[in-house]
C-alpha positions in Angstrom: 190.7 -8.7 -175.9 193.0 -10.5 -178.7 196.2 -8.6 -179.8 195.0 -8.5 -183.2 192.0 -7.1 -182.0 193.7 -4.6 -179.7 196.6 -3.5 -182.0 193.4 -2.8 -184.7 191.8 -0.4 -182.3 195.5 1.4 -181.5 196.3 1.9 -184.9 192.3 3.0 -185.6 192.1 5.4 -182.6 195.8 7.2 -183.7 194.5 7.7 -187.4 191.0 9.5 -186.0 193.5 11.6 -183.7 195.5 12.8 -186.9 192.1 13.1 -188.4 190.9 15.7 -185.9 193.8 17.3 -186.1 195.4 16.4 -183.4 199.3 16.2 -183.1 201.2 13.5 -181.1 203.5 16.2 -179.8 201.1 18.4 -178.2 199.1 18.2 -174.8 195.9 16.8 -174.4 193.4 19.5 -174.3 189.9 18.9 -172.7 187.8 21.5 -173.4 184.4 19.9 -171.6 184.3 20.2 -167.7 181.2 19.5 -165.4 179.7 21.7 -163.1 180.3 20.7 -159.3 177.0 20.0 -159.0 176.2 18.0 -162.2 179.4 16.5 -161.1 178.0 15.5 -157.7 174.7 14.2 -159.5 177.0 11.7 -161.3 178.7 10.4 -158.4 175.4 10.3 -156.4 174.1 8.2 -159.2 177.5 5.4 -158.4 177.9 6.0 -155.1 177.6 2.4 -153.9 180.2 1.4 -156.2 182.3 4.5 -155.9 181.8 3.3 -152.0 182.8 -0.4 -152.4 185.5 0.7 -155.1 187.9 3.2 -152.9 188.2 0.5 -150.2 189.0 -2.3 -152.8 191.4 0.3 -154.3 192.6 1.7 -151.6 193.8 -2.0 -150.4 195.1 -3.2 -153.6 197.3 0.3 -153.4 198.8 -0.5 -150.2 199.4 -4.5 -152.0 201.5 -2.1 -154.6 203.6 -0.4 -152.2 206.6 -0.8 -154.5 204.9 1.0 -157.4 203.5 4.0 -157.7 200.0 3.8 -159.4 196.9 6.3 -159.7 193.4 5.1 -159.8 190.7 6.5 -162.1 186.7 6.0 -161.5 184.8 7.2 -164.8 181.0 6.8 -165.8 179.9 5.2 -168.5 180.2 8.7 -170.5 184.2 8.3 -169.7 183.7 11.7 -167.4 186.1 11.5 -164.4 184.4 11.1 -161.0 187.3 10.2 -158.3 190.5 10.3 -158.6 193.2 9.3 -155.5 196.6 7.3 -155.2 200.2 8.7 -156.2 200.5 12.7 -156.1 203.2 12.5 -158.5 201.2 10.8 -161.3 198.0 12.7 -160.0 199.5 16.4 -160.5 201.2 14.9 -163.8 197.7 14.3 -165.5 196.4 17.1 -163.7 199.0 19.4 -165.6 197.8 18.1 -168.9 194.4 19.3 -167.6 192.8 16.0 -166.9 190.4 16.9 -163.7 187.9 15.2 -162.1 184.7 16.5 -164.1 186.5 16.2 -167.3 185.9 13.6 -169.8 187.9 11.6 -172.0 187.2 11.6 -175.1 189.5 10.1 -178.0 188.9 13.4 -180.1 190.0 15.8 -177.5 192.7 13.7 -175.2 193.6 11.1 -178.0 194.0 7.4 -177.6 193.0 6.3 -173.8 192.4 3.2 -172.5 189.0 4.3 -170.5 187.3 5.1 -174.3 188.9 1.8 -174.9 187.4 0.1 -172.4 183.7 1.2 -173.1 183.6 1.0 -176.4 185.1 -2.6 -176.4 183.2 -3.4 -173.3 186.0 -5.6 -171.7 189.2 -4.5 -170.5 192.1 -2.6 -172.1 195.7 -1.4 -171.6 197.9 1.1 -173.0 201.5 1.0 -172.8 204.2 4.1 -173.9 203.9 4.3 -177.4 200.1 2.8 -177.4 199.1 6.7 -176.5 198.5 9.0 -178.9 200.6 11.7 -177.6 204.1 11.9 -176.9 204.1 13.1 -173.0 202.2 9.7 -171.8 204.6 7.8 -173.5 206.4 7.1 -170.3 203.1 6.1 -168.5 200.8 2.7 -168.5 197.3 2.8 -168.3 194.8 -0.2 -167.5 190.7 0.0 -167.7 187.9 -2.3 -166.6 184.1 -1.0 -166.9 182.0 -2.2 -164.4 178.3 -3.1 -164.6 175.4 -1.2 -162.6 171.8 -2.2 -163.5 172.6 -4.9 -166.1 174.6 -2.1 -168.0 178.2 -0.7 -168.1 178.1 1.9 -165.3 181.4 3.2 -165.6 185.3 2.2 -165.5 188.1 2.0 -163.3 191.6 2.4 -164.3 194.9 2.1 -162.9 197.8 4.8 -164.2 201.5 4.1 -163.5 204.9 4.6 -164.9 205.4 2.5 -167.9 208.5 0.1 -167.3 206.0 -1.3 -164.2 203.2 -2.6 -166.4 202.9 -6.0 -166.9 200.0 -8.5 -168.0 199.6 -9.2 -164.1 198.6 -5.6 -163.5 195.4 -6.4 -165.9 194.3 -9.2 -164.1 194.6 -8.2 -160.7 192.3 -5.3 -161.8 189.8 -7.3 -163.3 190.0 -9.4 -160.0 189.3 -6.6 -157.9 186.2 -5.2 -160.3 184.8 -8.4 -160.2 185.0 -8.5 -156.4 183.2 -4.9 -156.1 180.7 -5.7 -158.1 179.3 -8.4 -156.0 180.1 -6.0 -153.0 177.4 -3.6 -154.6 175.0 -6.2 -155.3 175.3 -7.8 -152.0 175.3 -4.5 -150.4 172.1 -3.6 -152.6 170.3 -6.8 -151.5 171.2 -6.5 -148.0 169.9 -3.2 -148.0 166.5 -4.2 -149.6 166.3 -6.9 -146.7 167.2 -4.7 -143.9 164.5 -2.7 -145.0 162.0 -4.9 -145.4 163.1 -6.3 -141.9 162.0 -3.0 -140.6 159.0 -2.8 -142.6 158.0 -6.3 -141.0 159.7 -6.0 -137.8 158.3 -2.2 -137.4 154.5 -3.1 -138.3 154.1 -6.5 -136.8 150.8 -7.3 -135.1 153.4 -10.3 -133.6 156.1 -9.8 -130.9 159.8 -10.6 -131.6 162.7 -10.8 -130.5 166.0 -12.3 -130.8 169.2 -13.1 -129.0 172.8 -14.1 -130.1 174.5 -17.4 -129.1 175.1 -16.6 -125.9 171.7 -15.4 -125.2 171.9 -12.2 -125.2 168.5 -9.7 -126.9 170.2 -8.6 -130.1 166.5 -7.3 -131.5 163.4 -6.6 -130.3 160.6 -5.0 -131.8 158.1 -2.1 -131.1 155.0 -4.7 -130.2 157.4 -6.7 -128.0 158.2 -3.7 -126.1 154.3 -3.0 -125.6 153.5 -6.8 -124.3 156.9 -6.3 -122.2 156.1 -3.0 -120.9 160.1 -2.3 -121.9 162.2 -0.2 -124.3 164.2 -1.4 -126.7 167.5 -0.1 -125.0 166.3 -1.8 -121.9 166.2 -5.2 -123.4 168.5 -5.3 -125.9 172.4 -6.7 -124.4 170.9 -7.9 -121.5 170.5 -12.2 -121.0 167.2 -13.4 -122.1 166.8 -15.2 -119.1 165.7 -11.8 -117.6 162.6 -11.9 -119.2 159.8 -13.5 -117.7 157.6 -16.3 -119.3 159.4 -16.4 -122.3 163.1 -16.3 -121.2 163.1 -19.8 -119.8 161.6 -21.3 -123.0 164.5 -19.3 -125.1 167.0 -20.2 -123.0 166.0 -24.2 -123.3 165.8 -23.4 -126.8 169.5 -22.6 -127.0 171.0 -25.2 -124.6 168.8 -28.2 -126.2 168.3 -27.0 -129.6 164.5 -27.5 -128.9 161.6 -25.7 -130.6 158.4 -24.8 -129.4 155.3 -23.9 -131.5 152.1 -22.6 -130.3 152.8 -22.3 -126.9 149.5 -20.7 -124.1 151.5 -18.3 -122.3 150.1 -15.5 -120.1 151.6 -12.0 -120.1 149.9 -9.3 -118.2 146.5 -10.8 -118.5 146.5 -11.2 -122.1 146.9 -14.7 -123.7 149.3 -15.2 -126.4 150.6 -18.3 -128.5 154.3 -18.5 -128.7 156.8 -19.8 -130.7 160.7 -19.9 -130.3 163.3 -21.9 -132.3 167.1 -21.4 -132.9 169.2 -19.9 -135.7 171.5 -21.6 -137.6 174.5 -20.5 -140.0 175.5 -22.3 -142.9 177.8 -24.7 -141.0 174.6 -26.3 -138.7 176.0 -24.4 -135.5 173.6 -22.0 -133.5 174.1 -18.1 -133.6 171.2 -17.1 -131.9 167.4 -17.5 -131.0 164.2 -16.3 -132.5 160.8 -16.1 -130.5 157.6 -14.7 -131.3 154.3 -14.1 -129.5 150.7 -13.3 -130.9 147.7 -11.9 -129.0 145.1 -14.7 -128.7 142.7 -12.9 -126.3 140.1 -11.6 -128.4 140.0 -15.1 -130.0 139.6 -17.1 -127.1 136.6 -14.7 -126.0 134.7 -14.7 -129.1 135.7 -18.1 -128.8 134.0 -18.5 -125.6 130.6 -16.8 -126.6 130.5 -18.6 -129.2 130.3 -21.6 -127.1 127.9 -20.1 -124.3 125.7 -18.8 -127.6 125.5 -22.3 -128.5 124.9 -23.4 -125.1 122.0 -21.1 -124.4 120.7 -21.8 -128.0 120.2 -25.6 -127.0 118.9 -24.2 -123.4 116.2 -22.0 -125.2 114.7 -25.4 -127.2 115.0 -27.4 -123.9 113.2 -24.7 -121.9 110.6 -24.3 -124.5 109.6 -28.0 -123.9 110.0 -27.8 -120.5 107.5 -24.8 -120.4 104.9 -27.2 -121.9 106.3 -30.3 -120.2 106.3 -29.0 -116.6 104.7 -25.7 -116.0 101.1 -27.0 -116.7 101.4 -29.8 -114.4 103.2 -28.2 -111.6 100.3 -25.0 -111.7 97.7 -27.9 -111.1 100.3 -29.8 -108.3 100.2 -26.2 -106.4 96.2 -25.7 -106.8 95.7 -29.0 -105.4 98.2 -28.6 -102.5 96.6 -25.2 -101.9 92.8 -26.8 -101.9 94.2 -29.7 -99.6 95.8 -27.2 -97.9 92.5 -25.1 -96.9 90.4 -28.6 -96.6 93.1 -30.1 -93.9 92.5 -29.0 -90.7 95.7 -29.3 -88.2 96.9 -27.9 -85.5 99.9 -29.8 -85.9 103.0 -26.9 -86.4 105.1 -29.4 -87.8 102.8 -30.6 -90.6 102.1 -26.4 -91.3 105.6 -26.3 -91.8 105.6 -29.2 -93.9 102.9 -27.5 -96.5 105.1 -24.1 -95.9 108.4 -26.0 -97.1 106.7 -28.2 -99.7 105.4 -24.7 -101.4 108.7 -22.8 -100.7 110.3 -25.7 -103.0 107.4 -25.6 -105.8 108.1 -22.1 -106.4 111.7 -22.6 -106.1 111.2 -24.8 -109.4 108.8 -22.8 -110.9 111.5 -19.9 -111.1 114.4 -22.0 -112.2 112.0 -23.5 -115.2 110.7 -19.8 -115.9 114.3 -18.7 -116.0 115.3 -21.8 -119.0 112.2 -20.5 -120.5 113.4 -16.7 -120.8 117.4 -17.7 -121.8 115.5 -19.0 -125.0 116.5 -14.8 -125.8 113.4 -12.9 -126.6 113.5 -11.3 -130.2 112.5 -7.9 -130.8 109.2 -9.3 -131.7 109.1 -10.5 -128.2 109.6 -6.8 -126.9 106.1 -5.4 -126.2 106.4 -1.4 -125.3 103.9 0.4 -124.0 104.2 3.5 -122.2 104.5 2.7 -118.1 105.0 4.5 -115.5 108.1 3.5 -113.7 107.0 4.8 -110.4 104.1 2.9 -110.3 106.3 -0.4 -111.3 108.6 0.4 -108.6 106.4 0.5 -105.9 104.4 -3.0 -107.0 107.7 -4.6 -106.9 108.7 -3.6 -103.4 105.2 -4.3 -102.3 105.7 -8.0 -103.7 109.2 -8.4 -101.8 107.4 -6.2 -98.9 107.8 -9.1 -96.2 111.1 -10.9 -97.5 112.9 -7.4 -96.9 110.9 -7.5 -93.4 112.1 -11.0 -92.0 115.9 -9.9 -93.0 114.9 -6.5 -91.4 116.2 -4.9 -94.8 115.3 -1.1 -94.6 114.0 0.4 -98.3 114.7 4.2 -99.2 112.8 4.6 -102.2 113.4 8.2 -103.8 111.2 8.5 -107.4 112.9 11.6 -108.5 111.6 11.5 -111.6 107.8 10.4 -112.2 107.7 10.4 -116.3 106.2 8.0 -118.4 108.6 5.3 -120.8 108.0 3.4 -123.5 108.8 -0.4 -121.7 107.9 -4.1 -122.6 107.0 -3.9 -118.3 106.5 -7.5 -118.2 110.0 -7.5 -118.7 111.7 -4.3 -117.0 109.9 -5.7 -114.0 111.4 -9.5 -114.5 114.8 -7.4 -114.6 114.0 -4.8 -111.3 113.5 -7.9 -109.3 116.2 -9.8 -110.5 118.6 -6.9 -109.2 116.7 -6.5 -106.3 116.6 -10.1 -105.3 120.2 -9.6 -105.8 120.5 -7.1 -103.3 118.2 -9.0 -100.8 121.1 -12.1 -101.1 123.6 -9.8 -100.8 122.5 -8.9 -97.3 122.7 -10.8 -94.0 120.4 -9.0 -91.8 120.0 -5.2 -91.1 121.0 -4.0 -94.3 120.1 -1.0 -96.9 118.7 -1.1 -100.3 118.3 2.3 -101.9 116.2 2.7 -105.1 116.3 5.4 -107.1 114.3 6.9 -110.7 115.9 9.8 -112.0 116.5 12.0 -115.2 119.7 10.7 -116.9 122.3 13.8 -116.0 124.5 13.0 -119.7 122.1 11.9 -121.9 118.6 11.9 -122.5 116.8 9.0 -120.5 115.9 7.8 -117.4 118.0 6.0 -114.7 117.2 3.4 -112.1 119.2 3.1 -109.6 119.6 0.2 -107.4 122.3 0.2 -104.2 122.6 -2.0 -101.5 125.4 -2.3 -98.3 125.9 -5.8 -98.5 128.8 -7.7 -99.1 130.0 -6.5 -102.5 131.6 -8.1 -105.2 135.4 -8.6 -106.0 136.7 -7.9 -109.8 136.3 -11.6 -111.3 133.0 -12.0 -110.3 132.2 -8.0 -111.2 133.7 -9.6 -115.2 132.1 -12.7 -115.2 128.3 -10.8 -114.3 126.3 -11.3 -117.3 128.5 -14.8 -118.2 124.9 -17.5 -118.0 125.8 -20.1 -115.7 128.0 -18.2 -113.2 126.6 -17.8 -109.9 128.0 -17.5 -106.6 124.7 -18.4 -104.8 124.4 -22.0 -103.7 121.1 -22.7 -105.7 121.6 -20.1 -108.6 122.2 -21.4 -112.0 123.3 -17.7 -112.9 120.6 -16.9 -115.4 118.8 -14.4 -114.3 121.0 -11.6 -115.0 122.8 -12.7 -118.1 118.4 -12.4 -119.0 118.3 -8.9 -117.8 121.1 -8.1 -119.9 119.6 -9.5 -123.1 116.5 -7.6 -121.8 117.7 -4.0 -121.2 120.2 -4.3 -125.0 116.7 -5.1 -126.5 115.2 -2.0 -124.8 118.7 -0.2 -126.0 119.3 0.7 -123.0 122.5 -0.4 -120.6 123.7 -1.4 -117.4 126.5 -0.1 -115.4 127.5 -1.9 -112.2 129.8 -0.6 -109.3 130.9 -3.1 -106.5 133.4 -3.3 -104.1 134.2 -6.6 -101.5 133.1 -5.2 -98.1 131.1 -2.2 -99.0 128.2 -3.2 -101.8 127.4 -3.0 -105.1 125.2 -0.3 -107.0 123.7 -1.2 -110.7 122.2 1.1 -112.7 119.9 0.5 -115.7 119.6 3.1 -118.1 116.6 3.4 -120.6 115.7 6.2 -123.2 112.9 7.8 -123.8 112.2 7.1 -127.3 109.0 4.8 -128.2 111.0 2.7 -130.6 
């Protein structure tokens, strides 16, 4: 503010005191007094700077320690919010009856350097005489308002005995204003990113979590502690080394500064891709480590389907030529071998055996093309449903497989519990029955059991066919990897034949539920409803 400018406002502010009849040798007289909680309201409404400003002040007193000083925080209505410093000066003002809750206002307590301050809107100091009235003539008073939200928020002032003012007193204020004020805003902005770092942090679909220079878990959040089967206060101030998979790439990160993107990793079965780089400050040197995993699983699977649907896509069109290409000519090869068959004469064993082998290998190929055929998927179109008896099914089936259970001496308990009539395509159900069943045949060295059941469905309403067998089981892998086309633990199976039976029974809308264990055999049981359609 310029002298002129200032010694203008003095001599204004003293005439509108005599105006309002005040007198210089009376005591200021506030009349207006908050409530405590209106009060409270106020300073809730500055409380970061109120905050930020009593530490500031609070320092710059104890910088003062030869001079005694009182300091003043106002709103931007001039009503008194905090006031702390000298007791002296503080039960002086208090004894003209300037509280906090009061407000300052040029009509009631005259000429004052907070009123000053906002109206001007820079700073302002009053000196002995400067003051309206007589009894602060002794005194110095110095005001700087302070910004909140792009507008004056308020003042703070600085009250001391008069022959200790000086123009330094001013500036070291303003100094010290300035310097809270970017304490709030920094404090406000740090608060906005500490909350959004929860926000993110909190709700990540991603793992992270960090460590300090000396690799040590600073942060970790509530995903990371899911994948890592560990809570937070378990992890956090302990070396990152500690934790498996991830610690050794984190701790290369630190020593060699390097940075790893999109890394496989495998943590308890799941697949994730992680990433891990370090922190810097603003001088280039390393504080700390960041990593970060993501759950890839579900992508490489549908990933994978993908790939086997386009596999058994190109295997449908190449088994619908070979149906044309090979089936016709290999039904006339076996009616001619079985004419020559009945034409040629021998007692020769070894040239019987030679017919038995060279048909046992024809209708070898025959099912393998007749498998290609059916991974062309059948559509629902495809699905012919008739109503069929399941019993009667059943018992054809084991009749066909009659002597192949005999030569393994494989013992059948067939138990038709239930005898009802479903609505089947039964060209198909039986293609799926005797893929299980040859399942359970293969599964069997020699003196086995193979338990077939039909039954009523005990939890919903359908009918059940069991299949069980004692042979030699399955472990988990290959218990996953059942219905996968292609996978086959026989030595001539191309693993078709039940991925088939799978696409067979979800066209029937029905399931399959199988239970195997390595050593003790493996039950599957086919579920199919009722309903016609």
């Amino acid at each position: 503010m310029m002298t002129e400018s200032r010694s203008r406002y003095i001599q204004h502010s003293h005439q509108t005191c005599l105006s309002k009849n005040l007198h210089p040798d009376d005591l200021p007289a506030p009349k207006e007094k908050l409530p405590i909680h209106v009060l409270e309201q106020k300073k809730r409404m500055l409380d970061a700077t109120i905050s930020v400003a009593r530490k500031f002040m609070t320092k710059l007193i104890s910088n003062l320690d030869r001079t005694s000083v009182l300091v003043c925080i106002t709103d931007h209505e001039g009503y008194i919010l905090e006031l702390y410093g000298d007791d002296m000066i503080k039960r002086q003002i208090e004894s003209l009856g300037l509280y906090t809750g009061t407000r300052l206002e040029e009509e009631k307590v005259g000429t004052n350097s907070i009123e000053m301050a906002l109206r001007m809107g820079e700073p302002a100091q009053l000196i002995g005489p400067d003051h309206f009235f007589r009894c602060l003539h002794e005194s110095a008073c110095v005001s700087v308002p302070f910004y909140s939200t792009g507008k004056i928020g308020g003042t703070i002032s600085m009250m001391m005995a008069a022959h200790h003012a000086s123009p330094y007193h001013i500036g070291l204020l303003q100094s010290a204003v300035d310097s809270i004020e970017r304490e709030v805003i920094a404090q406000k902005q740090n608060k906005k990113l500490i909350v959004l770092n929860q926000v993110l942090m909190e709700n990540s679909r991603n793992g992270v979590i960090l460590t300090n220079e000396d690799g040590i878990i600073v942060e970790i959040n509530p995903y990371a502690e899911k994948v890592l089967s560990s809570k937070k206060d378990e992890l956090c101030n302990r070396p990152i080394a500690e934790v498996a998979v991830i610690g050794a790439y984190m701790e290369r990160v630190l020593s060699d500064s390097q940075k790893y993107e999109d890394v496989e990793i495998t943590i308890s079965n799941k697949t994730f891709l992680f990433d891990s780089f370090p922190i810097y400050d603003e001088l280039n040197q390393i504080i700390g480590v960041f990593g970060q995993f993501r759950d890839i699983t579900e992508r490489l699977v549908l990933e994978r389907q993908l790939m086997l649907s386009e596999k058994l896509s190109a295997i449908g069109k190449i088994g619908a030529g070979l149906a044309h290409e090979i089936r016709n000519p290999l039904t006339s090869i076996i009616g001619l071998l079985t004419l020559l068959k009945e034409n040629f004469k021998t007692a020769d064993h070894k040239q019987k055996d030679y017919f038995r082998i060279i048909f046992s290998e024809l209708e070898r190929i025959k099912n393998l093309v007749q498998q290609f055929v059916m991974m062309a998927k059948p559509d629902q179109k495809g699905i012919i449903k008739t109503r069929v008896g399941l019993h009667a099914l059943i018992e054809d089936i084991l009749a066909l497989m009659e002597n192949d259970f005999h030569d393994k001496n494989i013992k059948i308990h067939y138990q038709p519990l239930c005898k009802e009539e479903v609505y089947i395509d039964k060209d198909k159900i039986k293609q799926v029955i005797l893929n299980i069943l040859q399942n359970a045949f293969d599964a069997i060295d020699f003196d086995g059991n193979i338990c077939v059941v039909i039954r009523q469905s005990q939890l919903d309403h359908g009918i059940e066919i069991v299949i069980a067998d004692n042979g030699f089981g399955m472990d988990e892998d290959t218990l996953e990897k059942l219905a996968t086309p292609f996978h086959s633990t026989k030595k001539y199976g191309l693993g078709l034949g039940l991925s088939m039976s799978y696409s067979i029974i979800e066209l029937h809308k029905g399931r399959i539920k199988v239970e195997s264990e390595n050593g003790k055999g493996t039950t599957f049981t086919v579920w199919l409803p009722h309903s016609k359609y």
